[in-house]
KEVO-573112 format. One record per residue: x negated, y, z of N, C-alpha, C in turn. Coordinates in steps of 0.001 Angstrom, whole numbers, plus 500000, padded with zeros to 6 digits. Each point is the difference from the previous one (the first is absolute). Layout:
N
XYZXYZXYZ...
REM end
This chain:
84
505971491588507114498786499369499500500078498470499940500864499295500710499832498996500393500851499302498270501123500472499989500281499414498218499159500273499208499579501675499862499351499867498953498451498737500018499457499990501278499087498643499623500916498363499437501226500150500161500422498943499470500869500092498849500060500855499380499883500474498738498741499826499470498987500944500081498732499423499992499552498355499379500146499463500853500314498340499968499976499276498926501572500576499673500664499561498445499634500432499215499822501647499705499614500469498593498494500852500436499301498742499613498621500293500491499166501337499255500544500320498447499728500851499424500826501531499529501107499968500274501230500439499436499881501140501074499732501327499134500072501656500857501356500294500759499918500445500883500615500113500948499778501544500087501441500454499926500228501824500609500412500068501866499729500600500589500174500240501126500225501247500795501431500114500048500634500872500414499138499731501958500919501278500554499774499941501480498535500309500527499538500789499569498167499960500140500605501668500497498870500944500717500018501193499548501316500471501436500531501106498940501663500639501018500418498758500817500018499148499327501267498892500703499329499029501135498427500327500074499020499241501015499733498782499751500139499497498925499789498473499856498078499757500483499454499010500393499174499739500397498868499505498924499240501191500061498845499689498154499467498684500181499223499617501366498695499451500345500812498681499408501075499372500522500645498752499554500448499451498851500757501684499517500252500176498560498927499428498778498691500366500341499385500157498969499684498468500271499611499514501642499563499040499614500869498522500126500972500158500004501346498613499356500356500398498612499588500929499310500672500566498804499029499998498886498525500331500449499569499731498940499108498581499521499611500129498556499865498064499638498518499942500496499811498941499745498595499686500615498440500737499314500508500870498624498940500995499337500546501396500883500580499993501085500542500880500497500416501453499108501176499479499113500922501037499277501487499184499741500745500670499477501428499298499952501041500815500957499631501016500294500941500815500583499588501341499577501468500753499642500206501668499974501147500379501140499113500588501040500262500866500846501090500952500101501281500269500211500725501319499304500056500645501244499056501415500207499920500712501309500407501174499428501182500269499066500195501615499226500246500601501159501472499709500732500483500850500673498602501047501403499172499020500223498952500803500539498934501366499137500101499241498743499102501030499148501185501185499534501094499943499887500781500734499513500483501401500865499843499283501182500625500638501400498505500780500888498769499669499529498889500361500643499809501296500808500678501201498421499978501336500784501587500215499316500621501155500572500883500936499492499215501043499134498669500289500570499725501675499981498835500089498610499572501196499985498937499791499102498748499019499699499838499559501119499139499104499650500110498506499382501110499893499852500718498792499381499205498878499131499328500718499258498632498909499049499103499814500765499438500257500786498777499979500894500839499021500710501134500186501202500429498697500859500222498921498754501064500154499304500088498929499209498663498940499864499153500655499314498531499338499659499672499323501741500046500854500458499257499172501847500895499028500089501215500482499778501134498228500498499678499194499086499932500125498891499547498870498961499159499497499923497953500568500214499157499994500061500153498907501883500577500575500524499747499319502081500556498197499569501304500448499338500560498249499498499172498993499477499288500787498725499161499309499346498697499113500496499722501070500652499089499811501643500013498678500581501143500317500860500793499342500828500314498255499188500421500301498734500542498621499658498472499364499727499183500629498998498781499217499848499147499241501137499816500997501467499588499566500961500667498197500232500928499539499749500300498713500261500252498872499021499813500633498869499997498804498558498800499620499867499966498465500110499580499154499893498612499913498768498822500083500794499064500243499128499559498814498906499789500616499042499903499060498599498737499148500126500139499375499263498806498732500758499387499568498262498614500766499968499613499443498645499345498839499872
REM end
């Protein structure tokens, strides 16, 4: 987290993909907030390997949707509210 706020920095507008979220444990709460711009957007999240891997079994669309749906969750809870 600590580059990407200094990344951040420099390309104050410029989208940013972000691996390490999700399977690999990267830390959302920091993520979202060194990463995204000050309208709080400028980052895409890449958490596949969690949505992909959710279930083995039949229920596979249903977890899928909860891992995707919990992220979505999860990331909004800390982006930076828009200020009209």
């Amino acid at each position: 987290p600590h580059e990407l706020k200094e990344a951040r920095h420099v390309a104050k507008d410029l989208p940013f993909l972000i691996p390490g979220i999700g399977a690999q444990g990267g830390d959302i709460k920091e993520t979202v907030r060194n990463g995204s711009t000050k309208h709080g957007n400028g980052i895409i999240i890449n958490v596949s390997r969690s949505i992909i891997f959710a279930s083995d079994n039949a229920d596979f669309a249903d977890a899928a949707y909860t891992a995707a749906n919990n992220f979505r969750e999860e990331i909004n809870k800390y982006r930076p509210k828009k200020k009209s």
